[in-house]
C-alpha positions as CSV (number, residue, x, y, z in Angstrom):
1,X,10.9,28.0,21.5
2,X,11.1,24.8,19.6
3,X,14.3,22.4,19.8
4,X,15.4,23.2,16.9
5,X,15.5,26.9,18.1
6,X,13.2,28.4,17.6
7,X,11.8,31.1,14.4
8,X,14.6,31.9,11.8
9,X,15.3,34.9,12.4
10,X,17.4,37.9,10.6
11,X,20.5,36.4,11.4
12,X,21.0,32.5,10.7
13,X,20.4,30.2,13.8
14,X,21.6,26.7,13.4
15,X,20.3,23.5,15.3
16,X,20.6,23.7,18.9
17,X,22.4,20.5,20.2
18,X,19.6,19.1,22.3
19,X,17.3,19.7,18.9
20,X,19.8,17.6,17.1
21,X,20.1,14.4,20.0
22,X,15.8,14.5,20.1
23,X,15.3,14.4,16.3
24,X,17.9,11.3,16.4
25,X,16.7,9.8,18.9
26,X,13.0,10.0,17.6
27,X,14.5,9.4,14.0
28,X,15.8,6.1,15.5
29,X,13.0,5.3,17.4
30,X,10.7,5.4,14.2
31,X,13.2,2.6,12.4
32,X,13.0,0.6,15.2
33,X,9.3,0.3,15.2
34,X,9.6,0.0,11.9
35,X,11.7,-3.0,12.0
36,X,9.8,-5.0,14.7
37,X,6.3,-4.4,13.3
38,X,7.0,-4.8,9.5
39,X,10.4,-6.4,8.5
40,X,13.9,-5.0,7.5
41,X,11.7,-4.1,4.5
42,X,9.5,-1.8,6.3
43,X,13.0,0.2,8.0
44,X,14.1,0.6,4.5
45,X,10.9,2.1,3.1
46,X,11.6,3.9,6.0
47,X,14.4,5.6,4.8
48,X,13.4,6.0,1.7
49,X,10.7,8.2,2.8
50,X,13.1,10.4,5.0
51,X,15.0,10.8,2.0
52,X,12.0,11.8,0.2
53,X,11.3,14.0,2.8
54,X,14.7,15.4,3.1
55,X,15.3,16.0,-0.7
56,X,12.1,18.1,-0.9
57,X,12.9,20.4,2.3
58,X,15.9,21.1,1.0
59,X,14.4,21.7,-2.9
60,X,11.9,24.1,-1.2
61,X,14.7,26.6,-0.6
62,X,15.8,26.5,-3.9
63,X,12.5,27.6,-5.6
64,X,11.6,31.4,-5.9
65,X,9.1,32.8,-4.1
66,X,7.9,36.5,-3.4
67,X,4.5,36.4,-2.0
68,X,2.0,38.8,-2.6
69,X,4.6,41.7,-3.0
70,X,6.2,40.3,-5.7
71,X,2.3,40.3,-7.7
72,X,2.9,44.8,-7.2
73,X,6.8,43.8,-8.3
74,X,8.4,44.9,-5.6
75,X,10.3,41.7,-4.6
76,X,11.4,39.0,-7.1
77,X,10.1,35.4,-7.3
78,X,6.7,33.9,-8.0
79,X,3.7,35.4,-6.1
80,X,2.5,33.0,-4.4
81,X,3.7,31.2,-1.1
82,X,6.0,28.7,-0.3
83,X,3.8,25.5,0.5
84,X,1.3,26.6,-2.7
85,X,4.3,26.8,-5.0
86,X,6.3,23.6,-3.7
87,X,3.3,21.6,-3.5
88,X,2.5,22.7,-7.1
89,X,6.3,21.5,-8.4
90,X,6.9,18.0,-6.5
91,X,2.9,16.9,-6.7
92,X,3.3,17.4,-10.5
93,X,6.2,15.1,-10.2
94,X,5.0,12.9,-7.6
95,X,1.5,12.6,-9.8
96,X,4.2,11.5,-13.0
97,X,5.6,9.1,-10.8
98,X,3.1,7.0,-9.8
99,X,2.0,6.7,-12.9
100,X,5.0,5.1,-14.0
101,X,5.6,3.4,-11.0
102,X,5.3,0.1,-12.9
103,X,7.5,0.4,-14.8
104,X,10.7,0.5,-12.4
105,X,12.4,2.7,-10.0
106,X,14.4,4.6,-12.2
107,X,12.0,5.6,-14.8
108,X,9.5,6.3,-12.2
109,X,11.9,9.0,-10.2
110,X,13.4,10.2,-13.1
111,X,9.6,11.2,-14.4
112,X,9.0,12.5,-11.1
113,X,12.2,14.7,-11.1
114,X,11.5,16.2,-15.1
115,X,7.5,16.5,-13.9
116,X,8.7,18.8,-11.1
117,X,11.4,20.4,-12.8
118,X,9.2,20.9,-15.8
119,X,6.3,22.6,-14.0
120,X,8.6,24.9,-12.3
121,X,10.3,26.2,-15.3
122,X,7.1,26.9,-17.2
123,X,5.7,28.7,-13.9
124,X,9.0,31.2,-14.3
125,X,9.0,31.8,-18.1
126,X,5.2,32.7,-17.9
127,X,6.1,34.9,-15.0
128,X,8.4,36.4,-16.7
129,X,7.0,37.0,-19.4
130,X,4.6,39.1,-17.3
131,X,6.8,40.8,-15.6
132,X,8.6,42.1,-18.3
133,X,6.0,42.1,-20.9
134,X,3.0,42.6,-18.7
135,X,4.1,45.3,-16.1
136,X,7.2,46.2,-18.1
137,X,10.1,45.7,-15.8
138,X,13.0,43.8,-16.1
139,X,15.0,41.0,-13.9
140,X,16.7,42.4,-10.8
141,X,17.3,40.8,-7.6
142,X,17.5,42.3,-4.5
143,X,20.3,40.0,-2.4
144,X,23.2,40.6,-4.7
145,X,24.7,43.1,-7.1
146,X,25.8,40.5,-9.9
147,X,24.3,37.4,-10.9
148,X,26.4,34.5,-9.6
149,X,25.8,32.6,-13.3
150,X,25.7,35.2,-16.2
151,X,27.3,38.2,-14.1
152,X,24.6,40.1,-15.4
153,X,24.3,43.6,-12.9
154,X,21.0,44.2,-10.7
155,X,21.8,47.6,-9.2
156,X,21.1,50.0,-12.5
157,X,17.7,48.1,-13.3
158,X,16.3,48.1,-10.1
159,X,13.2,49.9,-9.0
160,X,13.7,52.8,-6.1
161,X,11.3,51.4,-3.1
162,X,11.9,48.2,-4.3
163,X,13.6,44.8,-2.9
164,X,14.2,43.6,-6.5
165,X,11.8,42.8,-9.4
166,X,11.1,39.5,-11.6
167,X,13.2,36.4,-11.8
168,X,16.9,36.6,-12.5
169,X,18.4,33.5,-14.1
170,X,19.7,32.3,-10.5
171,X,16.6,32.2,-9.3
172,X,15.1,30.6,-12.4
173,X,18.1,27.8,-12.5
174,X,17.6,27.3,-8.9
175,X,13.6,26.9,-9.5
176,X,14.2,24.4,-12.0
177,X,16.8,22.5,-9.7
178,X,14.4,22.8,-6.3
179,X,11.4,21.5,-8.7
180,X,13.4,18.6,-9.6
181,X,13.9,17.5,-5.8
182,X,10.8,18.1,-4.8
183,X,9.7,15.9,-7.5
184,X,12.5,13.5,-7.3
185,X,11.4,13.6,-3.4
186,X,8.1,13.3,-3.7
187,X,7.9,10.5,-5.9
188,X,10.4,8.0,-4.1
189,X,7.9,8.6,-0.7
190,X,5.0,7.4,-3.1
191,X,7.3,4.0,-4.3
192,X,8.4,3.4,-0.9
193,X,4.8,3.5,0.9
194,X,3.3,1.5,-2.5
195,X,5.8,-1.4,-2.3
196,X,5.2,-2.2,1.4
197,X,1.5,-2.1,1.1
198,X,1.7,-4.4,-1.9
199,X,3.9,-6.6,-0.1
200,X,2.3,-6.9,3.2
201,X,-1.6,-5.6,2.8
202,X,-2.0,-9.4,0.5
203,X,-1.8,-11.7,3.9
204,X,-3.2,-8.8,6.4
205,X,-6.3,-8.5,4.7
206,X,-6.9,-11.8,2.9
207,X,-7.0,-10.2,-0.4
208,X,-4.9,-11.3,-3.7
209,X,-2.4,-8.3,-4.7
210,X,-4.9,-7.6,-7.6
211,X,-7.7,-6.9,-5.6
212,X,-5.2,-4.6,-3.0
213,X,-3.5,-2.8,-6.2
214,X,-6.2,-0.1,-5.8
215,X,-6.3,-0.1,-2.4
216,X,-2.1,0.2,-2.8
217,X,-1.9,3.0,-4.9
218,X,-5.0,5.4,-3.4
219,X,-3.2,4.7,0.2
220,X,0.2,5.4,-1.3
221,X,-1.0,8.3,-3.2
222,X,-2.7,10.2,-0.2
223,X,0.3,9.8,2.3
224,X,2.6,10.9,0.2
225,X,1.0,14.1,-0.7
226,X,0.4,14.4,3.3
227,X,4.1,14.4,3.8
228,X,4.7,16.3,1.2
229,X,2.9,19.2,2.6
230,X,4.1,18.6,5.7
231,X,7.5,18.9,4.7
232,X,6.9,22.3,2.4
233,X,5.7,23.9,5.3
234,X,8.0,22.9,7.3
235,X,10.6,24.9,5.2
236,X,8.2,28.0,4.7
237,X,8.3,28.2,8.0
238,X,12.0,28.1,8.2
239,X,11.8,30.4,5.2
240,X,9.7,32.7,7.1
241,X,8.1,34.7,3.6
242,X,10.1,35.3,0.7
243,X,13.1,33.6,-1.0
244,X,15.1,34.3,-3.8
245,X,16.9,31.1,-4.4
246,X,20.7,29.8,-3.9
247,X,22.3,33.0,-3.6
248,X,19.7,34.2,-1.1
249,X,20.9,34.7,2.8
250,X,17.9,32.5,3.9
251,X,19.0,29.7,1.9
252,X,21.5,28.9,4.4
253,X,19.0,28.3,6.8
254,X,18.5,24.8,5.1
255,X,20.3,22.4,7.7
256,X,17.5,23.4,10.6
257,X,14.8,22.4,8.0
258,X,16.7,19.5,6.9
259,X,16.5,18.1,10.7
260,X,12.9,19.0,11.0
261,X,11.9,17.7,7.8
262,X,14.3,14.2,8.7
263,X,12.3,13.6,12.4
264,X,8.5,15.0,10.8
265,X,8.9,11.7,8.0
266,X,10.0,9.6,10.0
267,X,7.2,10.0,12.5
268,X,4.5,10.6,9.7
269,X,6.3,7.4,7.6
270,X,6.3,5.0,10.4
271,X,2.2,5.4,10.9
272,X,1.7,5.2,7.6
273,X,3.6,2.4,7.1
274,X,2.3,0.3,9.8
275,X,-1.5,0.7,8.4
276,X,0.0,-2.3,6.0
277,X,0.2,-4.8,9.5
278,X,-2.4,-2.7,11.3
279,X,-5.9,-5.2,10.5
280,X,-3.7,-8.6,11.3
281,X,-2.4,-6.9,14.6
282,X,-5.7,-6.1,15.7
């Protein structure tokens, strides 16, 4: 049984209180390292990345997935599994930020968000397009009677043996919207890592912050999709299989992935941070 509680299970099982004192604890721990070793720099790049890290646990449980019963159309979402189908949304967004990393913050994590969002909601209209064009069956979701958007009904179009079908619009809106997070996530761990190795990689190794760019942005780039992942299957596992998307009971599992995800980057995000000191130190 982990601190945190444990597997979800049917019902929905919030953080135990001992899970919650450890993760700050360790959470705290990690800024103080941070702090000594680096600079008040390296706490806030930090907790950036926690943010990062937080925002694309929590867009996780927004995006659609059904796994490989939703390929036979017997569950609605994408068929594919959680970690494949976040990673696919916030590395698109994380790939669109970098590359316009020089030109700001904002621009930078606003591509990233639109990247992610983007690639999500072209995943769903092709999907959908094969559901209902493809295997001839229409939108129906199997957690609620009535769409919580369009009030469209599920119960009349959906399938005897079946949990549900396709992608209703809740599910695509809150694809879109998870997409964007994880994108929006993704791309501020990138910036965070990429400006402390910039600013301190220069004195440890001797170099000139041209010769280190490279060195910057392949480091950056590599991490963050490391805590990326780590993060995405962090909520799968919270997850546990399929999702619908907001209006899905599992959703509300969220705040025990939110902890996890909080403690796993700021352990991850304190290592990779101090490989920027680590030559001088040694």
């Amino acid at each position: 049984m982990s601190v945190l509680g444990g597997p979800a299970q049917a019902g929905e099982q919030g953080p135990t209180g001992m899970g919650i004192i450890v993760g700050v604890v360790l959470i705290l721990v990690s800024l103080g390292i941070a702090f000594v070793a680096i600079s008040m720099g390296g706490m806030l790049a930090l907790i950036g990345i926690i943010v990062g890290g937080v925002l694309v646990a929590f867009g996780v449980h927004l995006v659609p997935v059904g796994g490989a019963p939703a390929a036979m159309g017997q569950v609605p979402g994408i068929a594919t599994g959680v970690p494949m189908l976040a990673a696919g949304a916030g590395l698109a967004g994380l790939f669109k930020g970098a590359w316009a990393a020089e030109t700001g913050y904002a621009s930078a994590l606003g591509t990233g968000a639109i990247g992610g969002a983007l690639l999500m909601a072209i995943s769903m209209l092709m999907v959908n397009i094969i559901y209902v064009y493809g295997m001839g069956i229409p939108a129906a979701s199997g957690k609620v009677d009535k769409d919580p958007i369009t009030g469209d009904t599920f119960p009349e179009y959906k399938t005897h043996g079946t949990e549900g079908h396709g992608l209703p619009f809740i599910s695509y809106v809150g694809g879109v919207f998870g997409g964007l997070l994880g994108g929006f996530g993704g791309t501020l761990i990138y910036l965070m890592m990429y400006d402390v190795y910039l600013d301190f990689m220069p004195a440890t190794l001797g170099a000139s912050v041209e010769e280190i760019m490279p060195i910057a942005v392949g480091l950056a780039g590599v991490f963050a999709i490391g805590i990326f992942l780590i993060n995405a299957v962090l909520s799968a596992y919270n997850i546990g299989g399929t999702i619908e998307g907001p209006h899905d009971p599992k959703f509300k599992r969220f705040p025990r992935a939110i902890i996890g995800s909080a403690v796993a980057s700021a352990i991850a995000g304190v290592f990779v941070l101090l490989i920027a000191v680590l030559p001088a130190a040694l």
